[in-house]
C-alpha positions as CSV (number, residue, x, y, z in Angstrom):
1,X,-5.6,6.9,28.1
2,X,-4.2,3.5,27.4
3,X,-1.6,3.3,24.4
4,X,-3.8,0.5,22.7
5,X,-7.1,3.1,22.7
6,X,-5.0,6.2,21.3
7,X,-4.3,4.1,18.5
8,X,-7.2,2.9,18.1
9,X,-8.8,6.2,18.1
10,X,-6.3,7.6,15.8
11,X,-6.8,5.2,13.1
12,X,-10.3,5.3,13.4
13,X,-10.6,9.2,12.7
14,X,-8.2,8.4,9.6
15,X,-11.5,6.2,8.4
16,X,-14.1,8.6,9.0
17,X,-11.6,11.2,7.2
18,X,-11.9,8.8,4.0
19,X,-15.6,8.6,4.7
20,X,-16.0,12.4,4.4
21,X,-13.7,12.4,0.7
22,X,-15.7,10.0,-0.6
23,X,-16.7,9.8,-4.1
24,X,-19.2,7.8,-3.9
25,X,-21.0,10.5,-1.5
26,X,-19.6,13.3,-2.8
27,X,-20.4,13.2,-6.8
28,X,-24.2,12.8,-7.3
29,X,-24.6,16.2,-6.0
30,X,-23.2,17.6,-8.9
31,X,-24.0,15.7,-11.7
32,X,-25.7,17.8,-14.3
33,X,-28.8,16.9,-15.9
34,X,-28.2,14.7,-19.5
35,X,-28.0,16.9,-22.5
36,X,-29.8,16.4,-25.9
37,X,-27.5,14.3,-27.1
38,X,-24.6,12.1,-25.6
39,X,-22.8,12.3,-22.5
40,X,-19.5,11.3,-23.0
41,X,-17.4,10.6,-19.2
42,X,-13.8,11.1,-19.5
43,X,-11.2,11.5,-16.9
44,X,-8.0,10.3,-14.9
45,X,-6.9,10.3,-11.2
46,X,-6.6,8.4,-8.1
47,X,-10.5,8.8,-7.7
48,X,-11.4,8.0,-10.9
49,X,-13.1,4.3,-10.3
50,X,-14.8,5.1,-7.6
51,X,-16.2,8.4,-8.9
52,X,-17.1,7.0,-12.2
53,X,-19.1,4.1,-9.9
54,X,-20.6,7.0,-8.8
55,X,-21.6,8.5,-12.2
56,X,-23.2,5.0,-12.8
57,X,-25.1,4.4,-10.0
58,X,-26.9,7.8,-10.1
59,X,-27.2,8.6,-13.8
60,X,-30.7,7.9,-15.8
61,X,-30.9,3.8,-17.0
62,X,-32.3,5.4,-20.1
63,X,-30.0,8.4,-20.8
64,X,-27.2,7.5,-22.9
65,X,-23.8,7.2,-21.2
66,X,-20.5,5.8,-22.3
67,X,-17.1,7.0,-21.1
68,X,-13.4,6.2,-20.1
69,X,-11.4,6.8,-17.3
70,X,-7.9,5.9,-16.2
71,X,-6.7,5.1,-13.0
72,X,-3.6,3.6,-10.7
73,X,-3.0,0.1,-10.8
74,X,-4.7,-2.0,-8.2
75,X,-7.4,1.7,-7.9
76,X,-9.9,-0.1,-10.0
77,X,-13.6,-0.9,-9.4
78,X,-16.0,-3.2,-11.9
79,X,-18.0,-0.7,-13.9
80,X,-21.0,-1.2,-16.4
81,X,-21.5,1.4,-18.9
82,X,-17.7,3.4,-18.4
83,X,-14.9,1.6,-19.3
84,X,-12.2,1.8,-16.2
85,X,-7.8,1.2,-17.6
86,X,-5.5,0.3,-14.8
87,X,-1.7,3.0,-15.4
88,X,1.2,3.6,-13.5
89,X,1.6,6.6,-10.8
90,X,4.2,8.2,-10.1
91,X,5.5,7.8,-13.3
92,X,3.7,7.6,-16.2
93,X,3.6,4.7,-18.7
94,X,2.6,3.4,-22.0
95,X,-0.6,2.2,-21.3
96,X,-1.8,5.5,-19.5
97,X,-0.5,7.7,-23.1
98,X,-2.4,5.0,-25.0
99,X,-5.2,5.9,-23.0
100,X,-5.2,9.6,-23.1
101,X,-4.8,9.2,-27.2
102,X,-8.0,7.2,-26.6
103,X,-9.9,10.3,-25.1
104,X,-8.7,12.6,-27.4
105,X,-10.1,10.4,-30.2
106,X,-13.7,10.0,-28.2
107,X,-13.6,13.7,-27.7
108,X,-13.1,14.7,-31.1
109,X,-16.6,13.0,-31.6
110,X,-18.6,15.4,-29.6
111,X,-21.2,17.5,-31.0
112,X,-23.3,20.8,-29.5
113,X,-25.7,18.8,-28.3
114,X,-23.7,16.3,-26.5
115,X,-21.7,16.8,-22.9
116,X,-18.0,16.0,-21.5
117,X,-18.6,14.4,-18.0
118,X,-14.7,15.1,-17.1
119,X,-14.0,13.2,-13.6
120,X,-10.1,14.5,-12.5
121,X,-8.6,13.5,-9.2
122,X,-4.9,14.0,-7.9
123,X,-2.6,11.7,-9.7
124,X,-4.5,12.5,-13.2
125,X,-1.1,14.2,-14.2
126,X,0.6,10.8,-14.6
127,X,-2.3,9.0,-15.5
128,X,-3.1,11.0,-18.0
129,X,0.6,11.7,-19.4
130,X,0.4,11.3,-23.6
131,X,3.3,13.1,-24.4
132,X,4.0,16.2,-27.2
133,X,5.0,15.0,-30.7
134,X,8.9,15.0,-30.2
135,X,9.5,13.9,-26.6
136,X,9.4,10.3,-25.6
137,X,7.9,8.4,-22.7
138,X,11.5,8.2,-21.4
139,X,12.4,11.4,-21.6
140,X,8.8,12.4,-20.0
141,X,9.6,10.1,-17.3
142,X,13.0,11.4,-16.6
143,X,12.0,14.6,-16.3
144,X,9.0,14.1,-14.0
145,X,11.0,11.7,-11.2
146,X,14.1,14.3,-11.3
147,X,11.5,17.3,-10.2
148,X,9.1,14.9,-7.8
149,X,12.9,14.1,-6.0
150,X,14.1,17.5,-6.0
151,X,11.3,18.5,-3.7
152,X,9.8,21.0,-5.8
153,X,5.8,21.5,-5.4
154,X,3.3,19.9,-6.7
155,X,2.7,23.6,-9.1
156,X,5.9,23.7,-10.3
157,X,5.7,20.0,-11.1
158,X,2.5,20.2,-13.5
159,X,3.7,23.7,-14.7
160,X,6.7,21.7,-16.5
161,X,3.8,18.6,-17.2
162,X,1.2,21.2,-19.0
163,X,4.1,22.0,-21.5
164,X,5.2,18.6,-22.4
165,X,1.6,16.8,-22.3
166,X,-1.4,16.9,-24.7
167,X,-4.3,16.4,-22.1
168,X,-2.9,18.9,-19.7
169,X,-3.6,22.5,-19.3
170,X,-6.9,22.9,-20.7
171,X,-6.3,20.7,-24.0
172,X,-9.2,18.2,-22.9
173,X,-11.7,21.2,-23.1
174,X,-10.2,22.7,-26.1
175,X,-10.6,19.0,-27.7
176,X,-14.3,18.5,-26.7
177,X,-14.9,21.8,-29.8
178,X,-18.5,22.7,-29.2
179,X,-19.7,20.6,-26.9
180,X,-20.7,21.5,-22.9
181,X,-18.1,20.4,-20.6
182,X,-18.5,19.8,-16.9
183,X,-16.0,18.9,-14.9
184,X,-16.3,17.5,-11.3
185,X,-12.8,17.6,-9.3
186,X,-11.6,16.0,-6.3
187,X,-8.2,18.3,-5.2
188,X,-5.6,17.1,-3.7
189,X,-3.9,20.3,-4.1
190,X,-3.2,22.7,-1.1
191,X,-5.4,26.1,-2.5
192,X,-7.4,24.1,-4.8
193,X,-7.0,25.9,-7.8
194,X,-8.8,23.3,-10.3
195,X,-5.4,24.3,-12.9
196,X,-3.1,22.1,-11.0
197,X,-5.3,19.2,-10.0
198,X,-4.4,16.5,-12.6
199,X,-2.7,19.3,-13.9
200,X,-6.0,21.2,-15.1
201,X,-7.4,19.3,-18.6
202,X,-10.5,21.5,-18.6
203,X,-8.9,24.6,-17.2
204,X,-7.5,27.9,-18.7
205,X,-3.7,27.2,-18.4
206,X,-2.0,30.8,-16.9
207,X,1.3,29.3,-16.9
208,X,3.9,29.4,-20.2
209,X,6.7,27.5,-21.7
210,X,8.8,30.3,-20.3
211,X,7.9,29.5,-16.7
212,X,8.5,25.7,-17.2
213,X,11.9,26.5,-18.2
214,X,12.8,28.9,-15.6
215,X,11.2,25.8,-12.9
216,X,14.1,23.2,-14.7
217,X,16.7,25.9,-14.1
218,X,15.6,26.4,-10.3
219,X,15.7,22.9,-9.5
220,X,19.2,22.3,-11.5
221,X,16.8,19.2,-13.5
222,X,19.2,17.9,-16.1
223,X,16.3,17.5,-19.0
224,X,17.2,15.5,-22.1
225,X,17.9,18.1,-24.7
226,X,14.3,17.0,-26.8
227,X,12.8,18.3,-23.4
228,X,14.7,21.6,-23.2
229,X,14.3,22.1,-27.2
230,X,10.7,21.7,-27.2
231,X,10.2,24.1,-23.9
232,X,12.9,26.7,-26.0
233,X,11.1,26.9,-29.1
234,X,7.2,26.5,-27.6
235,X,8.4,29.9,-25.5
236,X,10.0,31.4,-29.1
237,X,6.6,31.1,-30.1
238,X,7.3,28.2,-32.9
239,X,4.0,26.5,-31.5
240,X,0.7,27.1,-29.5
241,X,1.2,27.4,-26.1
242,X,-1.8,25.6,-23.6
243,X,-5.5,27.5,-23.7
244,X,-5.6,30.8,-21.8
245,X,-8.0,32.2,-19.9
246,X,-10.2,33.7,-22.0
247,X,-10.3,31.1,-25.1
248,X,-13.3,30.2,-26.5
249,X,-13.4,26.7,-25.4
250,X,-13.9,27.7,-21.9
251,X,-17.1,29.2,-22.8
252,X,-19.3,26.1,-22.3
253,X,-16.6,24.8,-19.8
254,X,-17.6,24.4,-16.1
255,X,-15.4,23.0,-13.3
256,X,-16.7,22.3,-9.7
257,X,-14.2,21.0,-6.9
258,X,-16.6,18.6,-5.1
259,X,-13.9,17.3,-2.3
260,X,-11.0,18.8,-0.5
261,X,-9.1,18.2,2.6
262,X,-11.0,21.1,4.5
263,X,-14.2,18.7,4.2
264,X,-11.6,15.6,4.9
265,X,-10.9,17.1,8.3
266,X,-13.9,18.3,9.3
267,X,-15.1,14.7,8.9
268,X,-12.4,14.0,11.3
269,X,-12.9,16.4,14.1
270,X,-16.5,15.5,14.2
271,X,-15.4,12.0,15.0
272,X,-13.0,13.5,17.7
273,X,-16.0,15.4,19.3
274,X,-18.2,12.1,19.5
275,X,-15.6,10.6,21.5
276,X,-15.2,13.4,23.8
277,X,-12.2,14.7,22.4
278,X,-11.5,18.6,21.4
279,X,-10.4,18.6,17.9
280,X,-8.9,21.5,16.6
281,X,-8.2,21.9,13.1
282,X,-4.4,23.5,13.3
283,X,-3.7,24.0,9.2
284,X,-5.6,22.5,6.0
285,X,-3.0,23.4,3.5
286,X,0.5,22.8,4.9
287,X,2.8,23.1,1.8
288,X,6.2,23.3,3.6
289,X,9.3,20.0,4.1
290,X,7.5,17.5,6.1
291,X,10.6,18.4,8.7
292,X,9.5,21.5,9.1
293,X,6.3,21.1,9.9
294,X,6.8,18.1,12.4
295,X,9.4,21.0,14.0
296,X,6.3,23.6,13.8
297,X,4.0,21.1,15.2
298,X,6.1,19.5,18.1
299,X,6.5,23.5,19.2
300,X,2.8,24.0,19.0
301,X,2.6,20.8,21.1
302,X,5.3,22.0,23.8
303,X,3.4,25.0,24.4
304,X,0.0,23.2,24.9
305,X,2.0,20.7,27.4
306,X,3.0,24.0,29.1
307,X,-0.4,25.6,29.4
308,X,-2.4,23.7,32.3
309,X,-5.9,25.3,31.3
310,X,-5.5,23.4,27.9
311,X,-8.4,21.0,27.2
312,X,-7.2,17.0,27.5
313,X,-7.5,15.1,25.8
314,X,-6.9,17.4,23.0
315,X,-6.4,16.5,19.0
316,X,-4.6,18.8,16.6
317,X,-5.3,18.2,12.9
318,X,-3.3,19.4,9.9
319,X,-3.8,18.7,6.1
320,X,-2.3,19.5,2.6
321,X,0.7,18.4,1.5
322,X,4.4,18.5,2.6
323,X,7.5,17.8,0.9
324,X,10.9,15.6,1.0
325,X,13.7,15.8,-1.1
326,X,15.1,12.1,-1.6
327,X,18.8,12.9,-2.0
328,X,19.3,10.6,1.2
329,X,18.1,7.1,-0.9
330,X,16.6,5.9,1.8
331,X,12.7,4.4,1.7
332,X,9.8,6.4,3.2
333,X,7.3,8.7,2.2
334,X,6.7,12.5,3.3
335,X,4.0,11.5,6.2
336,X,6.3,8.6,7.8
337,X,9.4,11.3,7.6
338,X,6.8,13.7,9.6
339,X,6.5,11.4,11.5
340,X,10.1,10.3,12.7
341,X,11.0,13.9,12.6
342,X,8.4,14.8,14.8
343,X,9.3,11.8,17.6
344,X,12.6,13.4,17.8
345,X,11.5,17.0,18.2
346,X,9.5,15.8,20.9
347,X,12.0,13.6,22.6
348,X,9.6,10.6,24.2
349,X,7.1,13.7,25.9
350,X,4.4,11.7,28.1
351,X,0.9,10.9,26.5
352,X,2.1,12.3,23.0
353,X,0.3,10.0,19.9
354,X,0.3,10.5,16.1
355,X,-0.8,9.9,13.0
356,X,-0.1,10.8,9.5
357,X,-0.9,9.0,6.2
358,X,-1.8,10.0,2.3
359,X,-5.6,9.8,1.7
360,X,-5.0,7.8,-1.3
361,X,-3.4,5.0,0.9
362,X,0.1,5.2,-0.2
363,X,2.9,7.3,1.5
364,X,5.5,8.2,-1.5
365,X,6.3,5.0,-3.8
366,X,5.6,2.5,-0.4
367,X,2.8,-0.1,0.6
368,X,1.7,2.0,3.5
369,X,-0.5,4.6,4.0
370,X,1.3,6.2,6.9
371,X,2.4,5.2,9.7
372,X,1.8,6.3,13.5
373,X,4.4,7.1,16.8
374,X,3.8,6.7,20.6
375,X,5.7,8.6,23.3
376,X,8.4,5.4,23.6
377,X,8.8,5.1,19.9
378,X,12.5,6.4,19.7
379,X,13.1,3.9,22.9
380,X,11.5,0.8,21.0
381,X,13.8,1.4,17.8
382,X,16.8,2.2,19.8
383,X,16.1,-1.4,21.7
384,X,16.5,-2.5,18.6
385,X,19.5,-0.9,17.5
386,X,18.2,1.6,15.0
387,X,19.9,5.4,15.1
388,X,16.4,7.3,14.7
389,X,18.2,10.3,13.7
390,X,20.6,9.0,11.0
391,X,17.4,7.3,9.6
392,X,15.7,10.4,9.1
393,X,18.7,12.1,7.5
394,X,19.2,9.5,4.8
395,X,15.2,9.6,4.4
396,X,14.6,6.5,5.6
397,X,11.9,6.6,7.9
398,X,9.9,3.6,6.5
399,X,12.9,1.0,7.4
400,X,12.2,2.4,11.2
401,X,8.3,2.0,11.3
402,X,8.2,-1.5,9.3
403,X,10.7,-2.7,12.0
404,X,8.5,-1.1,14.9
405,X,5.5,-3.1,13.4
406,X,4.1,1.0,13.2
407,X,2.7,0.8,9.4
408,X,-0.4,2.1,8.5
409,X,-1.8,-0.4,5.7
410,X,-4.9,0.0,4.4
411,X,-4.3,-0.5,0.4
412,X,-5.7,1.6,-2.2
413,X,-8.8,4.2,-1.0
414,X,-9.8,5.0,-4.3
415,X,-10.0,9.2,-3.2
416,X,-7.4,11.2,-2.6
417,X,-7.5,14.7,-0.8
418,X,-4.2,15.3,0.2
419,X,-2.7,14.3,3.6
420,X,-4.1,13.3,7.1
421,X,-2.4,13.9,10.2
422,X,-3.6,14.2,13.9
423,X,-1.7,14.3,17.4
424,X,-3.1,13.5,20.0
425,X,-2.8,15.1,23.1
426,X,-4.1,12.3,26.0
């Protein structure tokens, strides 16, 4: 197989991946009939545009329908009937709290009669960030970019967000009073539990104050003292803690997951199969450092190399979501680390191709997607004087593929499902 094709082929299964988590496809199917009264669309995510497009498109002309969703900046779409705000992602911002104080406002208006269209997508943690009476923006933000860079998982991350948020945790439901809610998720979360998508609005909230402190003290975060104060008193009991399963505003409360990365992959090993290719889907839910698994993988790939009765050409495809800890300072997201690491596990090994890239089209804080390696990719940046190793141990994996011309751009997808990767085996 010519290097030229492989790429081609591997970019090309990343498309018909984000064909398969498409909103667009994968909302009408559960959109529940119009109630009584209104139907009131709230929601925050990645996703949001495209699945509030969706709402639109397939929702009675003469049922009423208003609504409000936030989503990244540059995620948007042009809506008609649901009004679509533009926030910041990773880290939240003040337009994204003045849009959450928004929905709590429109929610409060909601009747028996009426229904809560809730549309939640990964990222709806940030988006949707309005933060507890007492703790700042700053300190919200703080907090959050200390655990995102200590590696900790994306649980642990919305298990200290549920406890400092309003939205978070089940509030949204609890806000809606007496009206039906139905929620339609798109998870980005390996296991999709719908509690730590967008860190759960309409879901009973298992998690305590307690457990967010004891997350800070694992990961050594450095919280202002407002932060650590609010946490210490809401687990003294001084306040409410988030809705548990069982309260009564989960009673007319209904959450569906309507996309995950199991669906994302099989998308992608059907386009494998039409090409004549053996796709096998290794793991839809890695959760471990994105060094780890590129060592797991390029193991898994030694032994195929050593088995002559394996099929070739032969694709191996993995999903969920890995981790990095960004102590190094250096620029690159968890796929193009993956990546780099798993180049030098495999040391330049003959007819060896890659790809790995975030479904929601950025990799980490960068403009790319992903990024992609060939067997003579550790040659090509040594040509050009680059130390592929001491760039993955400061983290800084993006420097080596924006120099190899390696990138995968495609700017904002407007889903999100978690994380795409497939080696080829030609």
């Amino acid at each position: 197989m010519q290097p030229d094709h492989a790429r081609e082929l591997l970019i090309a299964s990343f498309h018909a991946a984000l064909a398969g988590a498409d909103p667009l496809r994968l909302v009408p199917p559960y959109l529940p009939a119009p109630p009584s009264g209104r139907t009131l669309v709230l929601g925050g995510g990645k996703a949001a545009a495209s699945m509030a497009c969706a709402v639109e498109a397939h929702w009675p002309d003469s049922a009423p329908l208003q609504g409000l969703v936030v989503t990244r900046y540059q995620h948007s779409l042009p809506t008609r009937r649901i009004e679509v705000i533009e926030a910041s992602h990773p880290l939240p911002d003040g337009r994204g709290a003045e849009t959450a104080q928004r929905m709590l406002a429109q929610a409060a208006t909601l009747t028996r009669n009426d229904l809560l269209l809730a549309l939640i997508s990964g990222g709806g943690s940030s988006l949707l960030a309005l933060p507890v009476a007492g703790i700042s923006l700053q300190s919200l933000r703080g907090v959050t970019r200390a655990l995102v860079n200590s590696g900790a998982t994306i649980q642990d991350i919305n298990t200290v967000r549920k406890h400092l948020t309003q939205l978070a945790g089940g509030q949204l439901a609890r806000a809606a009073g007496a009206a039906c809610v139905h929620a339609l998720i798109l998870s980005d979360v390996v296991g999709d539990d719908p509690t730590h998508i967008a860190s759960g609005p309409c879901c009973a909230d298992p998690s305590t104050f307690g457990d967010a402190l004891a997350i800070l003290d694992r990961f050594r975060i450095e919280a202002d003292a407002a932060v650590h104060t609010h946490l210490q008193r809401g687990a003294a009991g001084e306040f409410a803690d988030t809705p548990k399963p069982g309260d009564a505003c989960f009673a007319r409360t209904e959450n569906h997951i309507i996309g995950n990365a199991t669906q994302m992959l099989s998308a992608a090993a059907d386009y494998f199969q039409a090409q004549g290719i053996t796709a096998v889907i290794v793991n839809a839910s890695e959760t471990q450092s994105s060094q780890q698994v590129a060592q797991s993988h390029a193991r898994l790939v030694r032994q195929i190399q050593a088995d002559s009765s394996s099929a070739r050409p032969l694709v191996l495809l993995s999903g969920g979501e890995t981790t990095v800890a960004t102590e190094g300072g250096g620029r690159g997201g968890r796929n193009a680390e993956y990546l780099l690491a798993l180049a030098i596990e495999l040391q330049a090994m003959d007819a060896i191709y890659a790809l790995a890239a975030d479904t929601d089209g950025i990799d980490g804080t960068e403009n790319n997607a992903g990024a992609l390696i060939t067997p003579d990719t550790l040659s090509r940046a040594q040509a050009l004087g680059m130390n592929p190793e001491k760039l993955l141990a400061s983290h800084d994996s993006y420097t080596c593929f924006a120099a190899l011309d390696d990138l995968l751009v495609t700017g904002p997808t407007r889903t999100n499902v978690n994380d795409y990767r497939a080696i080829l085996i030609a």
